[in-house]
Backbone as CSV, one residue per row, in Angstrom:
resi,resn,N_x,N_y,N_z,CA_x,CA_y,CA_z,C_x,C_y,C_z
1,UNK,8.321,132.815,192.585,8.018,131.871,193.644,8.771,132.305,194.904
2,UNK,8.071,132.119,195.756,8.520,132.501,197.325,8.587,131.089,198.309
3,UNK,9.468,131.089,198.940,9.495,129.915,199.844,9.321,131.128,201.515
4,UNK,8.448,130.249,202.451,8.090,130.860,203.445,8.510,129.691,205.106
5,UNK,9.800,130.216,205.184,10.103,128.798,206.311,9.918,129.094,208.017
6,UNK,9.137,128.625,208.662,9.175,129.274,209.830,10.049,128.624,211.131
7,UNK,10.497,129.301,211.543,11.396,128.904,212.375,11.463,129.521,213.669
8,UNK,11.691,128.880,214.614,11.703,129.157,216.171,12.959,128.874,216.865
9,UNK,13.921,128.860,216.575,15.152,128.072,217.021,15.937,126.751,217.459
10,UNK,14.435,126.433,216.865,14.840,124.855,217.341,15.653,124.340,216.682
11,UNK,16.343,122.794,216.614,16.940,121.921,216.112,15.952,121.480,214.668
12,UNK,14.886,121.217,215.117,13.885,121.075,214.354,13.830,122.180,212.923
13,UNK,13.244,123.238,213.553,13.562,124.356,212.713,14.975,124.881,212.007
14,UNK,15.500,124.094,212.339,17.419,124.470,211.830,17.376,123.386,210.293
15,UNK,16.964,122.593,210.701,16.885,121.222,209.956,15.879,121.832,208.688
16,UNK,14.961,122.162,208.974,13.970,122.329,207.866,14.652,123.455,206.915
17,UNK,15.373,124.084,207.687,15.957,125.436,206.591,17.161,124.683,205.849
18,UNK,17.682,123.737,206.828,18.929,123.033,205.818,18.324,122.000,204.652
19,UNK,17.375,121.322,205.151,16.777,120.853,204.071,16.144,121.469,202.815
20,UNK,15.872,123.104,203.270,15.020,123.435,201.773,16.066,124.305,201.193
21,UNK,17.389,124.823,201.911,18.333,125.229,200.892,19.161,123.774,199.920
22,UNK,19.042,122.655,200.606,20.089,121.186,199.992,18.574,120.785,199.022
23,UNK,17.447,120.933,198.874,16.511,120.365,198.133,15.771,120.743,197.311
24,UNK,15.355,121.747,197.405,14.499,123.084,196.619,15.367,124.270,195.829
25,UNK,14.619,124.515,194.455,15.521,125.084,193.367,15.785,126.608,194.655
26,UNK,16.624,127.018,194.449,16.876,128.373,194.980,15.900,129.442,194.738
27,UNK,15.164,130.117,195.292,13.755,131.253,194.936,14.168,132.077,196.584
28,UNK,13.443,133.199,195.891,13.654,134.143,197.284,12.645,133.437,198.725
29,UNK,13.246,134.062,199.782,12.863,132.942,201.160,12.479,134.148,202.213
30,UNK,11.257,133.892,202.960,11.181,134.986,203.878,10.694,134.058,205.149
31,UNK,11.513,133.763,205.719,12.054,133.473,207.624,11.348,134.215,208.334
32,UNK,10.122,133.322,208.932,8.957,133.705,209.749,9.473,133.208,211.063
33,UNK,9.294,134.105,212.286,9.235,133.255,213.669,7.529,134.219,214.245
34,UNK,7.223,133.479,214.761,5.932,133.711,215.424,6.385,134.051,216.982
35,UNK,6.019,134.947,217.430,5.754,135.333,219.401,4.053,135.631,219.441
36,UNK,3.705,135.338,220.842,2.639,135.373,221.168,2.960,137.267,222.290
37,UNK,1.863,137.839,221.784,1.633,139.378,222.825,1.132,138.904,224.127
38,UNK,1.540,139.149,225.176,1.042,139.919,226.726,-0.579,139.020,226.780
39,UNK,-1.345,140.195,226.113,-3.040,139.879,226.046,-3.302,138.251,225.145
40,UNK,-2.391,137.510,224.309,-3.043,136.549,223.563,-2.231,135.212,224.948
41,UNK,-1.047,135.645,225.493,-0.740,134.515,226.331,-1.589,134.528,227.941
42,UNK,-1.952,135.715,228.263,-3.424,136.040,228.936,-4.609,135.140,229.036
43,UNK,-5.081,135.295,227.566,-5.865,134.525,227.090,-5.747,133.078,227.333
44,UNK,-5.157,132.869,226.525,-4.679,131.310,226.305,-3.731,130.536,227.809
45,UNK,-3.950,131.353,229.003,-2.807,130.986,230.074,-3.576,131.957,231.213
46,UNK,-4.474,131.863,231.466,-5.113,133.188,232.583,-4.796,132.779,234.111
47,UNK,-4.269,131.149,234.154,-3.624,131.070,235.923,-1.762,131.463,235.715
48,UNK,-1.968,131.593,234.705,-0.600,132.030,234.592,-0.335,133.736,234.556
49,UNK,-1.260,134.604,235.098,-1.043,136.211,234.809,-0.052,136.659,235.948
50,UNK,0.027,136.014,237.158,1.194,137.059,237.689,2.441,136.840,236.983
51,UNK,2.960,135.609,236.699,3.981,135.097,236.051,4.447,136.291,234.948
52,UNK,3.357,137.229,234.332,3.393,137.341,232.955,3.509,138.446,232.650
53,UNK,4.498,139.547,232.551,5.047,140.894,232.736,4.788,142.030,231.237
54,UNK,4.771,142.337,231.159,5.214,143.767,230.248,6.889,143.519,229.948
55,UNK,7.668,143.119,230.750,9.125,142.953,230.466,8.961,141.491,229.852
56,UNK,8.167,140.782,230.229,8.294,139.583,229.371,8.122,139.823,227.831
57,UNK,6.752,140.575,227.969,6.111,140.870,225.903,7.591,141.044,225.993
58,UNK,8.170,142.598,226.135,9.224,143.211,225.102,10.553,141.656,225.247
59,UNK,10.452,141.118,225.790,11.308,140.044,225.789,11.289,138.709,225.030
60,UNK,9.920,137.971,224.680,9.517,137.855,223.739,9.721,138.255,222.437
61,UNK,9.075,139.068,222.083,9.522,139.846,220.884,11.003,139.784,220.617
62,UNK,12.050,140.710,221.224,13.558,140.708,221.171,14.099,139.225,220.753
63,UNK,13.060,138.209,221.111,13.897,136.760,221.254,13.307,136.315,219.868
64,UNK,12.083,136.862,219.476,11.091,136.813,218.400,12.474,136.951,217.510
65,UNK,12.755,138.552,217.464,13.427,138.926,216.113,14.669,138.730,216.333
66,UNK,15.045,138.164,217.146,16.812,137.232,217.051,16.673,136.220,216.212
67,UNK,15.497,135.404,216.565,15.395,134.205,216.123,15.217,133.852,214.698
68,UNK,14.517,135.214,214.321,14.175,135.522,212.215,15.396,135.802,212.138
69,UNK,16.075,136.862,212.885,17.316,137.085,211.752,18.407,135.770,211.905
70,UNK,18.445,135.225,212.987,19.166,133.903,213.050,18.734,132.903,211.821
71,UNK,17.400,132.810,211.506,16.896,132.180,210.343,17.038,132.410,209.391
72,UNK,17.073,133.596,209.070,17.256,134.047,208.020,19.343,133.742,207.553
73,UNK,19.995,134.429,208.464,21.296,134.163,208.286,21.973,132.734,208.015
74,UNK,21.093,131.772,208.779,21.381,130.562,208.748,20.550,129.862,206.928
75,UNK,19.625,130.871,206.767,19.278,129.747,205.217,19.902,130.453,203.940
76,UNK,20.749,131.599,204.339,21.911,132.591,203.289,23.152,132.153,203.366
77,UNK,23.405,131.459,204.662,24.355,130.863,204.878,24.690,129.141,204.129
78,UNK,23.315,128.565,203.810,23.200,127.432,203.255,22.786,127.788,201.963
79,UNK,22.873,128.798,201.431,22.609,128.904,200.304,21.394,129.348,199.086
80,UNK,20.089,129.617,200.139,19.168,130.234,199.610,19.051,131.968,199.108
81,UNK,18.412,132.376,198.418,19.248,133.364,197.684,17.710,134.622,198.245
82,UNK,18.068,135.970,198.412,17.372,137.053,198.431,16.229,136.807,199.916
83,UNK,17.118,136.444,200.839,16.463,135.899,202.046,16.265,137.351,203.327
84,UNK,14.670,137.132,203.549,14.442,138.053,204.457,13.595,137.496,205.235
85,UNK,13.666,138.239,206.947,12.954,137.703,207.699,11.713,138.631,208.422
86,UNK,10.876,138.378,209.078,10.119,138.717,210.011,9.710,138.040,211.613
87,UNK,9.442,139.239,212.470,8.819,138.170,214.083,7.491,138.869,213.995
88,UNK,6.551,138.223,213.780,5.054,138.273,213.745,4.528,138.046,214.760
89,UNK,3.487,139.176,215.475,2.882,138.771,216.649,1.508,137.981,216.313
90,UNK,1.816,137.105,217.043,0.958,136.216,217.056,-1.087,136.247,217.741
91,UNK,-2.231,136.467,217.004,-2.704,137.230,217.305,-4.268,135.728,218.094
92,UNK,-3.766,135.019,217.393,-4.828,133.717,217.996,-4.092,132.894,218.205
93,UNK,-3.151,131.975,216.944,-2.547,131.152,217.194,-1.614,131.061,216.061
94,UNK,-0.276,129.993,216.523,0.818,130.253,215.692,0.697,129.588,214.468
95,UNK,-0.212,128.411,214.503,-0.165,127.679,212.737,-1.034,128.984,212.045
96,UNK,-2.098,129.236,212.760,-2.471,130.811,212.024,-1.895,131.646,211.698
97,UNK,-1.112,132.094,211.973,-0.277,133.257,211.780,0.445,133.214,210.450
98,UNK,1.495,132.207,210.614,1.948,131.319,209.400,1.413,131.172,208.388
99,UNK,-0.090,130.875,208.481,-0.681,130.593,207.410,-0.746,132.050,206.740
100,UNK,-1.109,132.820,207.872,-2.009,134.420,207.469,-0.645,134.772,206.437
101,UNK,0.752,135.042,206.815,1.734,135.179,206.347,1.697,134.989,204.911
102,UNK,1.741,133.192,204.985,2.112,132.911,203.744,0.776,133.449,202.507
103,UNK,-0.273,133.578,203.165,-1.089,133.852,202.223,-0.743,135.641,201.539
104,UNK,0.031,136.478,202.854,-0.130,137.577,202.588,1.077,137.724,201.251
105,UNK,2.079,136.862,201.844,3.146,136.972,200.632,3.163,136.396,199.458
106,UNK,2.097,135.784,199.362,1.448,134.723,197.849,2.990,133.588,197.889
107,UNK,3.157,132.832,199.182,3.990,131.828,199.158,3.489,130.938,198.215
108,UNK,4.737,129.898,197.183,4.607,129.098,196.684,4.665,128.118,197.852
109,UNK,5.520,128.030,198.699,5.218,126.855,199.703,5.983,127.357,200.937
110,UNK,5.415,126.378,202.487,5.753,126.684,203.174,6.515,125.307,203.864
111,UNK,7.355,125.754,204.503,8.444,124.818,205.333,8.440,124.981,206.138
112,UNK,8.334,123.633,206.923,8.902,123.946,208.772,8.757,122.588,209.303
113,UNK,9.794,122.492,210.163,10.416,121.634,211.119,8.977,121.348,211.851
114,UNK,9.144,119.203,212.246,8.194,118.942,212.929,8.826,118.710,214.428
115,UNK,8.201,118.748,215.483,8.842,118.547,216.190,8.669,117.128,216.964
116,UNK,8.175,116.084,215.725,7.782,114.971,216.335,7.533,114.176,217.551
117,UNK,6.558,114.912,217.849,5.184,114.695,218.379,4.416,113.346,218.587
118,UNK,3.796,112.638,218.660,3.338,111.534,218.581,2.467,111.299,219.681
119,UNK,1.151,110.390,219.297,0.042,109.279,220.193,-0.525,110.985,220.762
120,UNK,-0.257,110.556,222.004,-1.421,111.532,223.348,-1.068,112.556,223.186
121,UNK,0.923,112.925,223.442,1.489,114.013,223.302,0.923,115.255,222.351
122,UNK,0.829,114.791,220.999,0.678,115.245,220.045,-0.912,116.179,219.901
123,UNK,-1.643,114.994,220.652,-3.416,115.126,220.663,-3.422,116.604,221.729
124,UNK,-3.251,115.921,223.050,-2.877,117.149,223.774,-2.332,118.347,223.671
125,UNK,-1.234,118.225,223.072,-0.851,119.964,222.714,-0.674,120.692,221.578
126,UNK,-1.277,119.588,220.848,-1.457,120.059,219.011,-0.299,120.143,218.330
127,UNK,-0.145,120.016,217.359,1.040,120.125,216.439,0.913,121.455,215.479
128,UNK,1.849,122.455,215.669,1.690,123.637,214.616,1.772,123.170,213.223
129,UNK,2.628,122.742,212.696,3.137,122.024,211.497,1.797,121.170,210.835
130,UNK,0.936,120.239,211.558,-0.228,119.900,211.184,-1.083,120.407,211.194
131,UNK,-1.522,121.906,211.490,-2.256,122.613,211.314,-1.932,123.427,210.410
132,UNK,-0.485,123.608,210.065,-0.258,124.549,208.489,-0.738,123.561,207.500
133,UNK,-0.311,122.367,207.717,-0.845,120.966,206.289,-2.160,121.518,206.564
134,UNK,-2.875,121.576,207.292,-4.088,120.879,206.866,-4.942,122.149,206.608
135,UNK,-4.264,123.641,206.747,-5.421,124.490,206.935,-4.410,126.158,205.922
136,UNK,-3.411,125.201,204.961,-2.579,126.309,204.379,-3.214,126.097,202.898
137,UNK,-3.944,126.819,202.208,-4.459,126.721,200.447,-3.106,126.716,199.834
138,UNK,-1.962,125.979,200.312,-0.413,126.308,199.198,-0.051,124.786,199.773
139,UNK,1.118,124.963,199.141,2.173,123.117,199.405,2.584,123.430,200.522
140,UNK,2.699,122.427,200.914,3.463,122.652,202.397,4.186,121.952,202.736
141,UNK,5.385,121.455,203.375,6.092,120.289,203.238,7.051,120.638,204.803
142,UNK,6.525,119.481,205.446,7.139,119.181,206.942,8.299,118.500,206.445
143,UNK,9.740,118.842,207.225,10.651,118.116,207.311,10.836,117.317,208.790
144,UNK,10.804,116.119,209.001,10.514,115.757,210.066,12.109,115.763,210.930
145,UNK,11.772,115.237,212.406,13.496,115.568,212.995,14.123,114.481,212.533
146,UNK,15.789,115.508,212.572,16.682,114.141,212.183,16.712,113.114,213.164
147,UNK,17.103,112.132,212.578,16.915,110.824,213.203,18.562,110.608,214.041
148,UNK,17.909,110.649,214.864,19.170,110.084,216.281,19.498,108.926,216.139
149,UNK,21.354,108.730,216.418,21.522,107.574,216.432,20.751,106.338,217.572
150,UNK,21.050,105.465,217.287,20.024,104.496,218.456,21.372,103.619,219.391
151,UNK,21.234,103.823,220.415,21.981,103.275,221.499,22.392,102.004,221.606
């Protein structure tokens, strides 16, 4: 069994790796971060092309594979055992990618931080995490954010 956790650096994503080393039997773990290439943020962003460099891709990327091995270190550090990572370019979209992943590594399940989202917000800019539920053939299990104290 393979656990497949993806992570981006968030708080969110920090959380989901602490949760599946404190909850889930120990199995080897491979720490996905997703970047989008040059031509797919093009695509998906075309009033945005002067903005959008050749020094950005390779910058991207670099921040890509900080962010796996940060993931990765951080769920060896909590205790998950035979942990490796990858930064996957992202070639349509990022719950895709993830998915493509976990299918390629025959994941038993996949993990990842929600970044709770909600109402319009959510509608409007989609939720990655609900598009791995709903479109991953494996378990999948959102850890949602920790809960802030209330004022």
């Amino acid at each position: 069994m393979t656990i497949l956790i993806a992570y981006d650096g968030s708080a969110d994503s920090r959380s989901a790796i602490e949760f599946a080393a404190k909850h889930l039997a120990a199995q080897p773990t491979v720490v996905v971060t997703v970047w989008e290439p040059l031509l797919v943020q093009l695509r998906k962003y075309p009033l945005a092309a002067g903005a959008i460099s050749p020094e950005t891709e390779t910058e991207a990327q670099t921040q890509a594979e900080y962010y796996a091995k940060e993931g990765a270190e951080l769920a060896a550090a909590a205790g998950l055992p035979e942990v490796t990572y990858r930064a996957v370019a992202d070639n349509e979209s990022i719950w895709k990618t993830i998915v493509d992943v976990a299918d390629e590594i025959d994941a038993s399940l996949i993990v990842t931080g929600s970044r709770g989202l909600a109402g319009v917000r959510s509608v409007l800019l989609g939720s990655v995490s609900n598009h791995v539920l709903h479109h991953a053939q494996r378990a999948t299990l959102i850890v949602p954010p920790v809960a802030r104290p209330k004022a």
